[in-house]
N, C-alpha and C positions, 0 to 999 in steps of 0.2 A: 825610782825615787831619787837616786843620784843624781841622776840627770835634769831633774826638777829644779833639786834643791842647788846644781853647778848655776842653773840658769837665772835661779834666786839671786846667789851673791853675784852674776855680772849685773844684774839689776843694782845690788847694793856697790858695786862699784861706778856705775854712771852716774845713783847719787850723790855720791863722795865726787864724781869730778866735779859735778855743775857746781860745787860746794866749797870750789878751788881758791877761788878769788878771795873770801871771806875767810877762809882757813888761814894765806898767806897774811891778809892783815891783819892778824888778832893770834898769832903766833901760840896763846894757852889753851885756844880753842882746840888747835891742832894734837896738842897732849892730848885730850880732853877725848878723843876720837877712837884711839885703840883700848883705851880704859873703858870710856862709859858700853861700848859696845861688847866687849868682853866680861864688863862686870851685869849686863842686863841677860847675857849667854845664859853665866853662871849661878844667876839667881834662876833663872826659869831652869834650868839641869839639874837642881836643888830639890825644887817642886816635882818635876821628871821625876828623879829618882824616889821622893817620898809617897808622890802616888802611881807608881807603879808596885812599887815593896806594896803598899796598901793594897791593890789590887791583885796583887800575886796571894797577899794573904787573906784575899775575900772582905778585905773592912770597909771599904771604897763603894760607897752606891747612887755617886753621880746624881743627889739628889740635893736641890736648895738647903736642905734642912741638913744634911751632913754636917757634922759638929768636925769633924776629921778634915772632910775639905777645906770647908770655910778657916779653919784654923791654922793650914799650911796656907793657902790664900794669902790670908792678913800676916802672916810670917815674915811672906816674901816680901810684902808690899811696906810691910816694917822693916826689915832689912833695906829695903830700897831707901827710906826716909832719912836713914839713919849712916848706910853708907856713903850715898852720893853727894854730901855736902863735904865728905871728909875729901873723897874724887877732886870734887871741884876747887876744894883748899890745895890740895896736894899739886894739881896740874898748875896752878899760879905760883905757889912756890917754885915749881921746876921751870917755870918761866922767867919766875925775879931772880931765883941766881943764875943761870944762863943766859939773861937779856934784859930786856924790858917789857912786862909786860903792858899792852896798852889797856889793857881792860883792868877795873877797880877789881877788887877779893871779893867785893860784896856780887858785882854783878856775875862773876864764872862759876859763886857758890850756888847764885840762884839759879844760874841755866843748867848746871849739875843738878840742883836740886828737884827743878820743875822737866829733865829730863828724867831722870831715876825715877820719878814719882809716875810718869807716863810709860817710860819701859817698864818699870816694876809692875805696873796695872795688863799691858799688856803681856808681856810673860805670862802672868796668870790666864790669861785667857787662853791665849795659844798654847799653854801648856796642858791645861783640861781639856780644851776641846779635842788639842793632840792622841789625849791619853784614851777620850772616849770615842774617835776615832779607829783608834787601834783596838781596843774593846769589840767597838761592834765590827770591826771588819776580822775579828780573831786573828790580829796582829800581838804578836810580845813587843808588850809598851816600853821596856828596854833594850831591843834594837831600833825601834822605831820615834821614840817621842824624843830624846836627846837629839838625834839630828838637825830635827824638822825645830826642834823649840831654838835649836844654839841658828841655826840658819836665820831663821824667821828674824831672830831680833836683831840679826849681824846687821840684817837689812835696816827695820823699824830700827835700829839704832842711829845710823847715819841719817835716815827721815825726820826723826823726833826731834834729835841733837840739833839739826837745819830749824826746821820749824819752832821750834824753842827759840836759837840762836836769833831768827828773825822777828820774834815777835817780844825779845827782853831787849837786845841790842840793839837791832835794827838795820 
């Protein structure tokens, strides 16, 4: 699984390179980069550890109609709505007082915002499917799902953030 998931983040690093040129000119973007990928980790390790506790104590039944699931779900996905506009205010600060930022407040809040809201979706997903993963392979969901969920997104982080970036700014 190490070995998997080493091979993962050099993938998430050739993203981040092609992603070089756009980074150098839009300088908040570049904040923008170790935060949003780090705060999309920590939201899905969040989820990780409440549905693995869940699953250690039998409440967890991986079914649509879970009240427990669906409620750490929309947690996260609230915390994504809610944190990453503050991300995307805070990287343009750190921009205007060490430089110039070229990008307006309004458009780094929305690409924060419409990244957060797309990691935050994904987390969730990779985070369940992780956890029923390790489930049906009678794996323990905490050595197992924290890795694969902080990896997963390290990557979908740098993808989303590009993808986002290219279709708010252009």
């Amino acid at each position: 699984m190490l070995l998997a998931l080493t091979a993962l983040e050099l993938v998430g690093g050739l993203a981040l390179g092609s992603f070089e040129a756009t980074l150098l000119r839009y300088p908040t973007l570049l904040v923008l980069v170790p935060v949003t990928i780090g705060t999309a980790g920590n939201l899905g390790s969040v989820l990780a550890a409440r549905l693995s506790t869940a699953f250690h104590l039998g409440t967890l039944q991986f079914a649509a109609t879970d009240d427990q699931l669906a409620g750490n779900a929309l947690a996260v996905v609230g915390l994504a709505v809610t944190v990453f506009p503050a991300v995307g205010l805070g990287g343009w600060l750190v921009t205007a007082v060490t430089g110039t930022p070229r990008l307006r407040v309004e458009t780094v809040v929305g690409v924060a915002l419409a990244s957060g809201v797309a990691l935050g979706a994904i987390a969730v997903l990779v985070t369940v499917v992780a956890t029923y993963t390790a489930y049906r392979l009678g794996l323990d969901p905490d050595e197992f799902v924290v890795p694969v969920v902080t990896n997963v997104c390290d990557v979908l982080g740098v993808v989303v953030l590009f993808v986002v970036v290219q279709l708010l700014v252009g």
